[in-house]
Jmol script that loads the backbone (N, CA, C; Angstrom):
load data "model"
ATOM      1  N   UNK A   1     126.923 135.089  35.081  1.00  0.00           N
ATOM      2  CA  UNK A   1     126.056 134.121  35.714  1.00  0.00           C
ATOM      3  C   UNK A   1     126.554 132.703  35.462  1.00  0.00           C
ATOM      4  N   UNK A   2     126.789 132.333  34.013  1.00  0.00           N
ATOM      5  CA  UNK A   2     127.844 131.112  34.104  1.00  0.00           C
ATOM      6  C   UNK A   2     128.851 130.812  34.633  1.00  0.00           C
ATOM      7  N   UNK A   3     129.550 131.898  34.600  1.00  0.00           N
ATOM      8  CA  UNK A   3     130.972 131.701  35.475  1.00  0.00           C
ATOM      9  C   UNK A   3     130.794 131.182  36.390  1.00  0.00           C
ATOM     10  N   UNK A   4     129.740 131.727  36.999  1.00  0.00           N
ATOM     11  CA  UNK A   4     129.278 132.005  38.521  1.00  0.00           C
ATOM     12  C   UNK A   4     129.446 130.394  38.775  1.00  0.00           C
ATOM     13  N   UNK A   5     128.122 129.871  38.203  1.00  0.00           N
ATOM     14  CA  UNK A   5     127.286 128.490  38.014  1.00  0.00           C
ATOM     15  C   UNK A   5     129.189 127.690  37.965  1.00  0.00           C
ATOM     16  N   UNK A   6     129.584 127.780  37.004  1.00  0.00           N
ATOM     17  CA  UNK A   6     130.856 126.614  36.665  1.00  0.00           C
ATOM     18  C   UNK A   6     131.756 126.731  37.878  1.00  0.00           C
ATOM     19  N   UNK A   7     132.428 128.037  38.542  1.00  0.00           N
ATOM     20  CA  UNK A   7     133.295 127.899  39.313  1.00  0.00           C
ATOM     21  C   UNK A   7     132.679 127.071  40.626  1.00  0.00           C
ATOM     22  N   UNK A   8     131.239 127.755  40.698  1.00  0.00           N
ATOM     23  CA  UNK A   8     130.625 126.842  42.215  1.00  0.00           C
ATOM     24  C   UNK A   8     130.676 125.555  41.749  1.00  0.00           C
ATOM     25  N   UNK A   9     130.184 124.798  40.941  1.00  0.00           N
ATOM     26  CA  UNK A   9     130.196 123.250  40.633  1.00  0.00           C
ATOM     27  C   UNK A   9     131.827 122.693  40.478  1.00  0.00           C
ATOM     28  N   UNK A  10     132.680 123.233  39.836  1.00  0.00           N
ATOM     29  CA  UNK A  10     134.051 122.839  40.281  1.00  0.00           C
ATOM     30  C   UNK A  10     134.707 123.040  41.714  1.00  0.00           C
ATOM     31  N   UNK A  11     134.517 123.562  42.029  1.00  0.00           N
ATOM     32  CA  UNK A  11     134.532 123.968  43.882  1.00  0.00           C
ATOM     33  C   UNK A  11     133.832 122.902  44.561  1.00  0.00           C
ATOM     34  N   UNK A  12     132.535 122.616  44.124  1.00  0.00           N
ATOM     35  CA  UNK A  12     131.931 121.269  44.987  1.00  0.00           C
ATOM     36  C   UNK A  12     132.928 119.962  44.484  1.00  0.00           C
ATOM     37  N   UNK A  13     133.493 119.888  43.531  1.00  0.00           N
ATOM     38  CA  UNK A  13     134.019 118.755  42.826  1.00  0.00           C
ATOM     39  C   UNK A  13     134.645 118.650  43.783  1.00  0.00           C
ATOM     40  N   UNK A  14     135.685 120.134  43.810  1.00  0.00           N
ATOM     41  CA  UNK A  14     136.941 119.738  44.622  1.00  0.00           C
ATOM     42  C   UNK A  14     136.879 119.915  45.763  1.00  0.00           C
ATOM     43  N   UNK A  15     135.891 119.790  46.440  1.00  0.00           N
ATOM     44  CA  UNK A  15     135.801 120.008  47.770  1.00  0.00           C
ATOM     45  C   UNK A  15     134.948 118.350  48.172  1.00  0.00           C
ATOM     46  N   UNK A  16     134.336 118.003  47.100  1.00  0.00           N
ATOM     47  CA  UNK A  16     133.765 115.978  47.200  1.00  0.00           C
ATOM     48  C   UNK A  16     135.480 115.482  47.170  1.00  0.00           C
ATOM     49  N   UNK A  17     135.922 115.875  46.097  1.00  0.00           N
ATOM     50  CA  UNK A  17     137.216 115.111  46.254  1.00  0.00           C
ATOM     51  C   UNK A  17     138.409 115.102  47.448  1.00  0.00           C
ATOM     52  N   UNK A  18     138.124 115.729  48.165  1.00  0.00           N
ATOM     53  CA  UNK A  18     139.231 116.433  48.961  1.00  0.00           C
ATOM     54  C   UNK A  18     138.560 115.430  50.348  1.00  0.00           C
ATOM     55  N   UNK A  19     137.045 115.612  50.481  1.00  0.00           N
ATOM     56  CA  UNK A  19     136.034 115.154  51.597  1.00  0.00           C
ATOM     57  C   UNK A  19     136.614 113.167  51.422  1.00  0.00           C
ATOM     58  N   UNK A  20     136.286 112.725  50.242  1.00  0.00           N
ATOM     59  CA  UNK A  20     136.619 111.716  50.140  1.00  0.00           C
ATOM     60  C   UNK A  20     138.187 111.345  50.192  1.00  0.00           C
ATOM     61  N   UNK A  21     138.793 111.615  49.488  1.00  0.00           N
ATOM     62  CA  UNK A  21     140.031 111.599  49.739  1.00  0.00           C
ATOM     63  C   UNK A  21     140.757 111.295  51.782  1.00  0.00           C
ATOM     64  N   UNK A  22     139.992 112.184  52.526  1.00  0.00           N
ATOM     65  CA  UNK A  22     140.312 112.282  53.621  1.00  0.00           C
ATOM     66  C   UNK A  22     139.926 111.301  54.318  1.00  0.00           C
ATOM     67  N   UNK A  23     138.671 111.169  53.940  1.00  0.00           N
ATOM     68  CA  UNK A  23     137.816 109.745  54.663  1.00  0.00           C
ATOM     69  C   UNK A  23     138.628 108.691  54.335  1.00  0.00           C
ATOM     70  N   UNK A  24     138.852 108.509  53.523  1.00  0.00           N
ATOM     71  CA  UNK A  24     139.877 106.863  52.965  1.00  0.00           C
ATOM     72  C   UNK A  24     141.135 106.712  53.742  1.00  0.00           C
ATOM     73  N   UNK A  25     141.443 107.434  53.690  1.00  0.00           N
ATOM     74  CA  UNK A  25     142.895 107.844  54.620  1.00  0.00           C
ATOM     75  C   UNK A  25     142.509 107.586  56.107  1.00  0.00           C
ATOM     76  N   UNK A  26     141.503 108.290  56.821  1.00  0.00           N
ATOM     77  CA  UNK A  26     141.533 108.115  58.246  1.00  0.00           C
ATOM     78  C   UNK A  26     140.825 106.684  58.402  1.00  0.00           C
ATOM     79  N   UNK A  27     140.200 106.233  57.485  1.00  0.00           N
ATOM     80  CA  UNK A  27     139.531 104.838  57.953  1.00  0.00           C
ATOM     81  C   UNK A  27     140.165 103.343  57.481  1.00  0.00           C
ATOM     82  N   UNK A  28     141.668 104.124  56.845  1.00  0.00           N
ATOM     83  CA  UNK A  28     142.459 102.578  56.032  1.00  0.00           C
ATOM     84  C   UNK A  28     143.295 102.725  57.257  1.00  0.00           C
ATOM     85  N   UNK A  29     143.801 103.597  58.451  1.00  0.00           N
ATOM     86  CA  UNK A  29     144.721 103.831  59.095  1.00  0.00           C
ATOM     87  C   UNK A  29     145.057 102.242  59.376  1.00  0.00           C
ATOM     88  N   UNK A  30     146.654 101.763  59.337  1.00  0.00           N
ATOM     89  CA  UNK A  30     146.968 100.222  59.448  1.00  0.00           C
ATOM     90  C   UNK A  30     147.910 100.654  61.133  1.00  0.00           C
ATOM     91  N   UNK A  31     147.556 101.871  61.595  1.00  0.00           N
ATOM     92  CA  UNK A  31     148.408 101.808  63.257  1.00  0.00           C
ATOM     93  C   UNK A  31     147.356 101.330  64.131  1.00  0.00           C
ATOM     94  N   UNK A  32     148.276 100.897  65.537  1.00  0.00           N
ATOM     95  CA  UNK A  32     147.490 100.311  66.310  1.00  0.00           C
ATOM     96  C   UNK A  32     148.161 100.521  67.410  1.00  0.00           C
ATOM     97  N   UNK A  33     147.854 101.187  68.556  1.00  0.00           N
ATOM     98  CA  UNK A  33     148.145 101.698  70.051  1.00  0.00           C
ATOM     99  C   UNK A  33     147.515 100.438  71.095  1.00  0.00           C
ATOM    100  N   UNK A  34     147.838  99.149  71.788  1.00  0.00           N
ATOM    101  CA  UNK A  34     147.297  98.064  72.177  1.00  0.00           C
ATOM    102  C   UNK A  34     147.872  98.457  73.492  1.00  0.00           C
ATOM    103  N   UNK A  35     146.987  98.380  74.716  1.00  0.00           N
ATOM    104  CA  UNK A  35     147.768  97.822  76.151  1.00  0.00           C
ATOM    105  C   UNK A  35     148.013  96.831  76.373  1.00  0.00           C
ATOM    106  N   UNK A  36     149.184  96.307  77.114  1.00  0.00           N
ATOM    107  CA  UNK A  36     149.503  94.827  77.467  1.00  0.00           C
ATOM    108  C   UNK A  36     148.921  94.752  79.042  1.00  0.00           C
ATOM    109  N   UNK A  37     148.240  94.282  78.842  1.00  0.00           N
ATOM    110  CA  UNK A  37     147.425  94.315  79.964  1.00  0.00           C
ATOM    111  C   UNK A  37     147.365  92.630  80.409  1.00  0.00           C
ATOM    112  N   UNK A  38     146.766  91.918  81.632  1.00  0.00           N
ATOM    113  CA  UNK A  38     146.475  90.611  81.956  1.00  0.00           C
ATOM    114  C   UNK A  38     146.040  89.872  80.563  1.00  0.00           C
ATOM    115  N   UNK A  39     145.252  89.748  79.772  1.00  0.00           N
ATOM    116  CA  UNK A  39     144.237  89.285  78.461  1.00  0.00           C
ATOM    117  C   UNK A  39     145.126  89.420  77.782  1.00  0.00           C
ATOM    118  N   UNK A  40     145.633  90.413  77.243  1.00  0.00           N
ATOM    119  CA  UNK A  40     146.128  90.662  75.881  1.00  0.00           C
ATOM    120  C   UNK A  40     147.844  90.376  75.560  1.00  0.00           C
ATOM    121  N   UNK A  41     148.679  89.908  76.601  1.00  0.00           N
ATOM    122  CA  UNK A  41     150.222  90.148  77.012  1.00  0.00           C
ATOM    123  C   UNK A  41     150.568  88.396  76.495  1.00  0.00           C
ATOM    124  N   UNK A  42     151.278  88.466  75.925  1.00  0.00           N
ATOM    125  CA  UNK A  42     151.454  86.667  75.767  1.00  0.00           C
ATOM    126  C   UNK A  42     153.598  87.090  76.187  1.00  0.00           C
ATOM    127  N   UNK A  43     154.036  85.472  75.889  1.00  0.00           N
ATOM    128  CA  UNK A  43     155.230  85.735  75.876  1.00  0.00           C
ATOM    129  C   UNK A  43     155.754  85.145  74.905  1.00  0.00           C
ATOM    130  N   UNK A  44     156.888  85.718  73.998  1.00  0.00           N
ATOM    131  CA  UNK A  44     157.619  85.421  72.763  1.00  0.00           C
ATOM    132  C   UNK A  44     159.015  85.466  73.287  1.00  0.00           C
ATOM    133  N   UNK A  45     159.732  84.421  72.937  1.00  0.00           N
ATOM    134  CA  UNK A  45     161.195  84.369  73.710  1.00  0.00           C
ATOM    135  C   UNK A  45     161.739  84.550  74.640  1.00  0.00           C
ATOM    136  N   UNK A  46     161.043  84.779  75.468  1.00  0.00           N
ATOM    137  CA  UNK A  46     161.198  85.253  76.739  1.00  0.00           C
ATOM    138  C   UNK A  46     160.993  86.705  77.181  1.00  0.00           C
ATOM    139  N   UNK A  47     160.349  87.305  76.160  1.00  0.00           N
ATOM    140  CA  UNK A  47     160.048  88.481  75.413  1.00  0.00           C
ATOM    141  C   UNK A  47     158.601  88.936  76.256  1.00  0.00           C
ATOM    142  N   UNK A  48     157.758  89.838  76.841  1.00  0.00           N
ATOM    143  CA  UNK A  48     156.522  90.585  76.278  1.00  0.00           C
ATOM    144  C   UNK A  48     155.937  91.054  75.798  1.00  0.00           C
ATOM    145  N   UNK A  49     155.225  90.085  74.977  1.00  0.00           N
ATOM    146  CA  UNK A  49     154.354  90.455  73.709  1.00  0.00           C
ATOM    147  C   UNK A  49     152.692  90.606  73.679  1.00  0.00           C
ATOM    148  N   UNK A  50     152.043  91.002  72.360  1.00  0.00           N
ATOM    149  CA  UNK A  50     150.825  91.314  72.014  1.00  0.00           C
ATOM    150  C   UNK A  50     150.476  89.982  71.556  1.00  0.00           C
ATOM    151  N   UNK A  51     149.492  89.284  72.242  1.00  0.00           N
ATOM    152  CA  UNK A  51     148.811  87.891  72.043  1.00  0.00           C
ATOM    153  C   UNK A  51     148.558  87.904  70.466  1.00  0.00           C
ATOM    154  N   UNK A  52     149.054  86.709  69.843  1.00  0.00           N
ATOM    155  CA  UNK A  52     148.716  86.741  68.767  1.00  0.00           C
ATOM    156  C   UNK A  52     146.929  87.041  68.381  1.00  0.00           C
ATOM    157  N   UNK A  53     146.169  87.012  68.685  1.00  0.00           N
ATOM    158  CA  UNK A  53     144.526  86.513  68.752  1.00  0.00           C
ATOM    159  C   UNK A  53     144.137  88.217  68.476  1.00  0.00           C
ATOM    160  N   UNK A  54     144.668  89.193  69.054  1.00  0.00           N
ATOM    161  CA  UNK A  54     144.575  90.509  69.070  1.00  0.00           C
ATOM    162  C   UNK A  54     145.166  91.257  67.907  1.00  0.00           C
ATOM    163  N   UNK A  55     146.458  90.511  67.697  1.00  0.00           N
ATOM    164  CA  UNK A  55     146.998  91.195  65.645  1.00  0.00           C
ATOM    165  C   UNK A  55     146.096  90.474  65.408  1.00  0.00           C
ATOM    166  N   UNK A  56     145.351  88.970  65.490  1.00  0.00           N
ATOM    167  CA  UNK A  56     144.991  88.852  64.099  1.00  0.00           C
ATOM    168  C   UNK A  56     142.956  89.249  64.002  1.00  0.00           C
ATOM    169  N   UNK A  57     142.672  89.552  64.898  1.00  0.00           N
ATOM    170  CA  UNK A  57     141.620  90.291  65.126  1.00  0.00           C
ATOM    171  C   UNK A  57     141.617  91.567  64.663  1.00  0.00           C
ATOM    172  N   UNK A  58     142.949  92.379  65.440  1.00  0.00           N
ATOM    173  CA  UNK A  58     142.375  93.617  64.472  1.00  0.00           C
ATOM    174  C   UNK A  58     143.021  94.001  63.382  1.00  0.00           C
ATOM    175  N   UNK A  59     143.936  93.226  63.048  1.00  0.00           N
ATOM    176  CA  UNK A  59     144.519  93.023  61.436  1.00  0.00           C
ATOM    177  C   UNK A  59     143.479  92.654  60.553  1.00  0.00           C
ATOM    178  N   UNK A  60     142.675  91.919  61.200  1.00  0.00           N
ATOM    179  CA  UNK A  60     141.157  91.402  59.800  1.00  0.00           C
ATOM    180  C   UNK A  60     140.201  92.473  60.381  1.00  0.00           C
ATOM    181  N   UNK A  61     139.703  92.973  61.072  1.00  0.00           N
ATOM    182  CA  UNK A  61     138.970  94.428  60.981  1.00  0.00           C
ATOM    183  C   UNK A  61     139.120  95.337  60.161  1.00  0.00           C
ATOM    184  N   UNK A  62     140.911  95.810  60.004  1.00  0.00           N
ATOM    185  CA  UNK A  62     141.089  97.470  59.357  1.00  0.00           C
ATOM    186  C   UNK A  62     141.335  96.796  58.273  1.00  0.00           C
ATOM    187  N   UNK A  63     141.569  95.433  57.975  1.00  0.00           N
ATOM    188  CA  UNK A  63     142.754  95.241  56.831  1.00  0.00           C
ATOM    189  C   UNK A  63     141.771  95.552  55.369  1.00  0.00           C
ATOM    190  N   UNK A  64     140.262  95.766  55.331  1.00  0.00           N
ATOM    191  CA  UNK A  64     139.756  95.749  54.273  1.00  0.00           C
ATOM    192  C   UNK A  64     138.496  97.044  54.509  1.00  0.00           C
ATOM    193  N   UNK A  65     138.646  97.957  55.389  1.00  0.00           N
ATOM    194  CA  UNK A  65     137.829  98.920  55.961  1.00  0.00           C
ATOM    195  C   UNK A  65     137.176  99.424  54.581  1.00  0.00           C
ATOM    196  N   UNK A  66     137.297  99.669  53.515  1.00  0.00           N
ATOM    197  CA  UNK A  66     136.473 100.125  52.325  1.00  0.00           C
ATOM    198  C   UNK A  66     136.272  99.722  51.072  1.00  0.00           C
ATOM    199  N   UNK A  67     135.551  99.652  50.582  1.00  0.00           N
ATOM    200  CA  UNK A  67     135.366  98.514  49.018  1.00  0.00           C
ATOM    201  C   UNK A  67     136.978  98.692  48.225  1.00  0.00           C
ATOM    202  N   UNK A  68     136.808 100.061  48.313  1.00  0.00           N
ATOM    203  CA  UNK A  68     137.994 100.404  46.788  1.00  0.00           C
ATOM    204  C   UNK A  68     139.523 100.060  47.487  1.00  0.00           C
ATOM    205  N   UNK A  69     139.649  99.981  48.682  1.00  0.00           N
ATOM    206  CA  UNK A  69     141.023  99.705  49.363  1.00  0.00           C
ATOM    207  C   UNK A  69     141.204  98.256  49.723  1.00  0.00           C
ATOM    208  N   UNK A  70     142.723  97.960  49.055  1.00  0.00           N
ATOM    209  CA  UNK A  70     142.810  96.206  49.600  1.00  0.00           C
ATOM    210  C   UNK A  70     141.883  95.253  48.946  1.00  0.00           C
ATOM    211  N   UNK A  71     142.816  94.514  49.023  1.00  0.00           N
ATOM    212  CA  UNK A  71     141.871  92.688  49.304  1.00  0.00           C
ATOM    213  C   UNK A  71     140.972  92.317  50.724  1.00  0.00           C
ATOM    214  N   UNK A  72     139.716  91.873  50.641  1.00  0.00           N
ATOM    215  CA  UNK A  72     138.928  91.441  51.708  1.00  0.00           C
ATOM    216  C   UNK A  72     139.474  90.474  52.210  1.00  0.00           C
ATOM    217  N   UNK A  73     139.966  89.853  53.220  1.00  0.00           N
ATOM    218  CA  UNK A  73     140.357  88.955  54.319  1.00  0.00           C
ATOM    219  C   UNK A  73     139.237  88.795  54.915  1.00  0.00           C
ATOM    220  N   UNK A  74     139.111  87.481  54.977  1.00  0.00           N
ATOM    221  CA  UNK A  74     138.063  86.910  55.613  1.00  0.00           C
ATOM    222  C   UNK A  74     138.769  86.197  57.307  1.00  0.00           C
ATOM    223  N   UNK A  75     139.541  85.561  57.391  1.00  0.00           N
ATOM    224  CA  UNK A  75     140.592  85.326  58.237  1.00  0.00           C
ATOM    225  C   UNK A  75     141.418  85.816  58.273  1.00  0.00           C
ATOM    226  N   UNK A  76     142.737  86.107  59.336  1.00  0.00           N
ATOM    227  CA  UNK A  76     143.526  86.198  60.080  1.00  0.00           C
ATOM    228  C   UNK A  76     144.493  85.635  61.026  1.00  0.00           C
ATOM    229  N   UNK A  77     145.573  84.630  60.257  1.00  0.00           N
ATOM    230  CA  UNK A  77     146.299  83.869  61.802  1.00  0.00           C
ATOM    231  C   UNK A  77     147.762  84.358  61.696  1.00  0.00           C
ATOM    232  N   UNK A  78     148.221  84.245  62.353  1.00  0.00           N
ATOM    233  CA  UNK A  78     149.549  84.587  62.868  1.00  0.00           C
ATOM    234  C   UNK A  78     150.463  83.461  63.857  1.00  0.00           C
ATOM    235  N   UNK A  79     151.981  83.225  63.326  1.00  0.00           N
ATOM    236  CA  UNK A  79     152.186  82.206  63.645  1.00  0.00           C
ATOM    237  C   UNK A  79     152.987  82.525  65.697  1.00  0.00           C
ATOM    238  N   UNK A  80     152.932  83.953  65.521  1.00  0.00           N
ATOM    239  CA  UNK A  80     152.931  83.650  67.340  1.00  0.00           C
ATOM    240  C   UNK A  80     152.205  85.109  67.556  1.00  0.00           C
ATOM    241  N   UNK A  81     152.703  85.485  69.252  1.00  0.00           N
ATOM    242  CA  UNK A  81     152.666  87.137  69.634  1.00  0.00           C
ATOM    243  C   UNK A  81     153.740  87.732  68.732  1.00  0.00           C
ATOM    244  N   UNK A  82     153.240  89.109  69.067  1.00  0.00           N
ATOM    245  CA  UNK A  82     154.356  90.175  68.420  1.00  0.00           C
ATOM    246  C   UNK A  82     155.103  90.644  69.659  1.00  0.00           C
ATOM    247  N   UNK A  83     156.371  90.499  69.014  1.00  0.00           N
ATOM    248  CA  UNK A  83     157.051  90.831  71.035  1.00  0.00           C
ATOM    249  C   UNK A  83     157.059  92.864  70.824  1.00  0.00           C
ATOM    250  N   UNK A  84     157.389  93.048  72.313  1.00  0.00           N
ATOM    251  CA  UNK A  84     156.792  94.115  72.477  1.00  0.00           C
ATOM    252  C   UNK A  84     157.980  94.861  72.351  1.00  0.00           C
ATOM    253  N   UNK A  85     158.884  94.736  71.280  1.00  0.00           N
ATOM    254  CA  UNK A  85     160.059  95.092  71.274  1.00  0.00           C
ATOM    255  C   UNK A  85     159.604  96.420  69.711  1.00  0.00           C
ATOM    256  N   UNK A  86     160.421  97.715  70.152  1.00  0.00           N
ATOM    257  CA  UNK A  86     160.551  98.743  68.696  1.00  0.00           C
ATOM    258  C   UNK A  86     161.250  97.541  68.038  1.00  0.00           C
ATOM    259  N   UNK A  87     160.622  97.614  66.288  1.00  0.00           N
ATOM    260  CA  UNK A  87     161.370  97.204  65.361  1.00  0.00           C
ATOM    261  C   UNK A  87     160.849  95.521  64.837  1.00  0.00           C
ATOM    262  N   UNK A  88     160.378  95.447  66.078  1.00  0.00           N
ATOM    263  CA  UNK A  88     159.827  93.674  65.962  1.00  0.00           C
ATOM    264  C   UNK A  88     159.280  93.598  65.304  1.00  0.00           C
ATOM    265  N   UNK A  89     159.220  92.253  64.086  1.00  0.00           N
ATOM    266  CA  UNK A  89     158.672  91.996  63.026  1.00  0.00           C
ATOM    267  C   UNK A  89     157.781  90.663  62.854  1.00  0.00           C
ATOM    268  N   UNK A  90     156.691  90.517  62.103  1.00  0.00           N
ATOM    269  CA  UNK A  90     156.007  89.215  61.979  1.00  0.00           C
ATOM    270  C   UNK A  90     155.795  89.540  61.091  1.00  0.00           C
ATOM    271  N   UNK A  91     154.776  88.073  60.248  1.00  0.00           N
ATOM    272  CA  UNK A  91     154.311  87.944  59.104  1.00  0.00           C
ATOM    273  C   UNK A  91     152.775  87.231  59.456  1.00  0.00           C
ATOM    274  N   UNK A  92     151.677  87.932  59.288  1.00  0.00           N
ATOM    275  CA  UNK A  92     150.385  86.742  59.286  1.00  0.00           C
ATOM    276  C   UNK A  92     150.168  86.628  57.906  1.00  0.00           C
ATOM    277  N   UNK A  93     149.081  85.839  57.917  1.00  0.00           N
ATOM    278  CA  UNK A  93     148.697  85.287  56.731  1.00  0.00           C
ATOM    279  C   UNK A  93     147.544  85.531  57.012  1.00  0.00           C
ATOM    280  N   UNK A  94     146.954  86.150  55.481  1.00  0.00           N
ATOM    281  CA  UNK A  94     145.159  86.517  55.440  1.00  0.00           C
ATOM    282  C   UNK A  94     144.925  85.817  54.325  1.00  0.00           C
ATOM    283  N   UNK A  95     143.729  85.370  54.549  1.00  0.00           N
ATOM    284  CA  UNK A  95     142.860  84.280  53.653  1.00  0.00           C
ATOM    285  C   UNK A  95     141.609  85.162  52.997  1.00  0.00           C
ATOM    286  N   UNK A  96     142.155  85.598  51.224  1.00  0.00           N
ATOM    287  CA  UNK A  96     141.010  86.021  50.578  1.00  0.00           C
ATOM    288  C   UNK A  96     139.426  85.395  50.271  1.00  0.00           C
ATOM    289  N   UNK A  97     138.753  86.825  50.461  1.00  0.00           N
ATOM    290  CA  UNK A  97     137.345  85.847  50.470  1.00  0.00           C
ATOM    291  C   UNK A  97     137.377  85.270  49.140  1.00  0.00           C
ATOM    292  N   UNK A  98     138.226  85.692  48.001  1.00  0.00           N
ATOM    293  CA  UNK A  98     137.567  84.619  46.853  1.00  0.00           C
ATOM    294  C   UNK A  98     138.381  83.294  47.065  1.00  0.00           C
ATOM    295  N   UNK A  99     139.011  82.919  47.866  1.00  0.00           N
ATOM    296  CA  UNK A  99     140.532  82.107  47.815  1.00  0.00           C
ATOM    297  C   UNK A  99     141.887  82.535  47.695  1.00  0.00           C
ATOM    298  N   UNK A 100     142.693  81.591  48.426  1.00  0.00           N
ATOM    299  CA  UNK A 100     144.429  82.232  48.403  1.00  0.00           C
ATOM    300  C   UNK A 100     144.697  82.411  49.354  1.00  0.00           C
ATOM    301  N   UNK A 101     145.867  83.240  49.429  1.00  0.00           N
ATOM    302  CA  UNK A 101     145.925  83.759  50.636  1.00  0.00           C
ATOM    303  C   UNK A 101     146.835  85.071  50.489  1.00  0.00           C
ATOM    304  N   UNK A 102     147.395  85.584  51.649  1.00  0.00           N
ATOM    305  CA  UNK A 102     147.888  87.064  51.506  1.00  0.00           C
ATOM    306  C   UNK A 102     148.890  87.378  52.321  1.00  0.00           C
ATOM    307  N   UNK A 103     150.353  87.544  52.407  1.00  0.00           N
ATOM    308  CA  UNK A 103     151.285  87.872  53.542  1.00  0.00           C
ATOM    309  C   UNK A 103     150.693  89.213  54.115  1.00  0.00           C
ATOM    310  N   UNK A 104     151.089  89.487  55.487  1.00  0.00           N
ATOM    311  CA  UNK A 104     150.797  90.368  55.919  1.00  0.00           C
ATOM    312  C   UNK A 104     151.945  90.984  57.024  1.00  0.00           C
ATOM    313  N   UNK A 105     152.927  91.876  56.584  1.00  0.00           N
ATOM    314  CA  UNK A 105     153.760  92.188  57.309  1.00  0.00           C
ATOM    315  C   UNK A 105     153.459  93.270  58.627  1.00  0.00           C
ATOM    316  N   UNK A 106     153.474  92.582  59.450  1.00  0.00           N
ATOM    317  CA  UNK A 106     153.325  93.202  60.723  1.00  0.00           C
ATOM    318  C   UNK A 106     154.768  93.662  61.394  1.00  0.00           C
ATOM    319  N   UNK A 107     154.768  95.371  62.054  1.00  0.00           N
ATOM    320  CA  UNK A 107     156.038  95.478  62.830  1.00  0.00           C
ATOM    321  C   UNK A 107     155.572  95.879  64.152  1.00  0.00           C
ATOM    322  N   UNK A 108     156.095  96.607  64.992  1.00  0.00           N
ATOM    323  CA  UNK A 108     156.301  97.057  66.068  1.00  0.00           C
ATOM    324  C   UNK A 108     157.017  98.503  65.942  1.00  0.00           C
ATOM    325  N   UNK A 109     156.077  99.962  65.935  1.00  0.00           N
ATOM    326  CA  UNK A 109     156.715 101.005  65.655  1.00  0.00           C
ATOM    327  C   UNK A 109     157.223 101.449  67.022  1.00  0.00           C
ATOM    328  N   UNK A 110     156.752 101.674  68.402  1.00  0.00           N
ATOM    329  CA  UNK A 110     157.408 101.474  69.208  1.00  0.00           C
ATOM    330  C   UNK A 110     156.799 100.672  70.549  1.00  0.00           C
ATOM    331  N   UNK A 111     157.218 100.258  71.763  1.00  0.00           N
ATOM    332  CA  UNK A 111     156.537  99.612  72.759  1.00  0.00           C
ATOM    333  C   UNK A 111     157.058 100.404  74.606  1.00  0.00           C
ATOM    334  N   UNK A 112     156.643 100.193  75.080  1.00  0.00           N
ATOM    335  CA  UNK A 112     156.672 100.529  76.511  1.00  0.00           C
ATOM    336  C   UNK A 112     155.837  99.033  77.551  1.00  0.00           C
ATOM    337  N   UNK A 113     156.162  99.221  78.429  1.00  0.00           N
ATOM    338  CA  UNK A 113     156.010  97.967  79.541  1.00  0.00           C
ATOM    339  C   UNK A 113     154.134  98.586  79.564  1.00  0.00           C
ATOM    340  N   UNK A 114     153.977  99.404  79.443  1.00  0.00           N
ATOM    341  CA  UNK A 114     152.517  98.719  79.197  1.00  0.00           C
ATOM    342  C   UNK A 114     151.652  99.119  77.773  1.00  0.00           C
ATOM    343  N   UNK A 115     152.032  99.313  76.825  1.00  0.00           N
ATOM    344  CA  UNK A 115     151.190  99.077  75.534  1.00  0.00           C
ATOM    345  C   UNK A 115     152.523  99.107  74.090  1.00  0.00           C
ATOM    346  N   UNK A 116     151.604  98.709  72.982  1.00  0.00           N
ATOM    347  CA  UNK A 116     152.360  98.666  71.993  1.00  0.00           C
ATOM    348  C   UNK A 116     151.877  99.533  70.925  1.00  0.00           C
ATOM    349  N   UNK A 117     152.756 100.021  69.877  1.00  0.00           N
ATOM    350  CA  UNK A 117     152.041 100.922  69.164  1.00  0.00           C
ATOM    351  C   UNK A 117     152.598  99.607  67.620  1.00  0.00           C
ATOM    352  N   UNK A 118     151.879  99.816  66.841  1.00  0.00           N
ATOM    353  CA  UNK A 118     152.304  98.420  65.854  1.00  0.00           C
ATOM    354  C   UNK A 118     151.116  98.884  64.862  1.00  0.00           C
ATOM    355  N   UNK A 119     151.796  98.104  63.683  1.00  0.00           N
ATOM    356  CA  UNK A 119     151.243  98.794  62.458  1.00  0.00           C
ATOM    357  C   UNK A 119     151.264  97.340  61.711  1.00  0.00           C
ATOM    358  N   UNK A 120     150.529  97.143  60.140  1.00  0.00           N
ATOM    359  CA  UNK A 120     150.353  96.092  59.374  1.00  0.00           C
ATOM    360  C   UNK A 120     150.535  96.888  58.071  1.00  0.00           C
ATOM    361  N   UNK A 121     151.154  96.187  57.137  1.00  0.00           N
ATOM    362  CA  UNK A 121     151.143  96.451  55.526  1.00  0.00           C
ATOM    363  C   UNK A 121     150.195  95.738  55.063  1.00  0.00           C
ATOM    364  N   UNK A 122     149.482  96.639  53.240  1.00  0.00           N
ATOM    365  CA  UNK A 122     148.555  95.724  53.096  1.00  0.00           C
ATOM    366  C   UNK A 122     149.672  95.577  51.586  1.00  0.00           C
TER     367      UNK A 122
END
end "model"
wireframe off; spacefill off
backbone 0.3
color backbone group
């Protein structure tokens, strides 16, 4: 009957841990699938890019999605678009809510003439 009792309560452990574990993971996700559409398309070098206003919007959304993950960013700027090129690289800058600030390496994992797929480090 103990056995019983201990293996079920370690089984819930590892089955809370496993539940949580998963949740953190799908809700820190730092990818981002964007269409370049009329609104959202800027131009970088002569380049077609993702309006800066859109990394830095949803770079400050995911960038702090759960207490225990990351620094909170309260802002988000970026010094242009991200061109819509595989491989393309930026840097924004996030502004902690206690003060400071925070690099934020942004790339370009791949792009097509109408959306971008692009990711952020925290």
């Amino acid at each position: 009957m103990q056995r019983t009792t201990l293996v079920t309560g370690v089984g819930a452990v590892a089955g809370a841990a496993v539940v949580f574990g998963l949740g953190t993971y799908f809700f820190t996700g730092t990818e981002s699938t964007t269409s370049l559409d009329t609104q959202s398309t800027a131009s970088v070098g002569g380049h077609k890019a993702l309006a800066a206003y859109v990394v830095e919007g949803r770079t400050r959304s995911k960038y702090h999605p759960l207490p225990w993950v990351g620094v909170k960013v309260t802002d988000v700027s970026c010094p242009s678009g991200l061109k819509a090129v595989a491989g393309a690289t930026l840097t924004c800058t996030g502004k902690k809510s206690g003060g400071g600030t925070v690099d934020i390496p942004v790339s370009v994992v791949r792009a097509s003439a109408t959306s971008v797929t692009w990711k952020f480090d925290r």
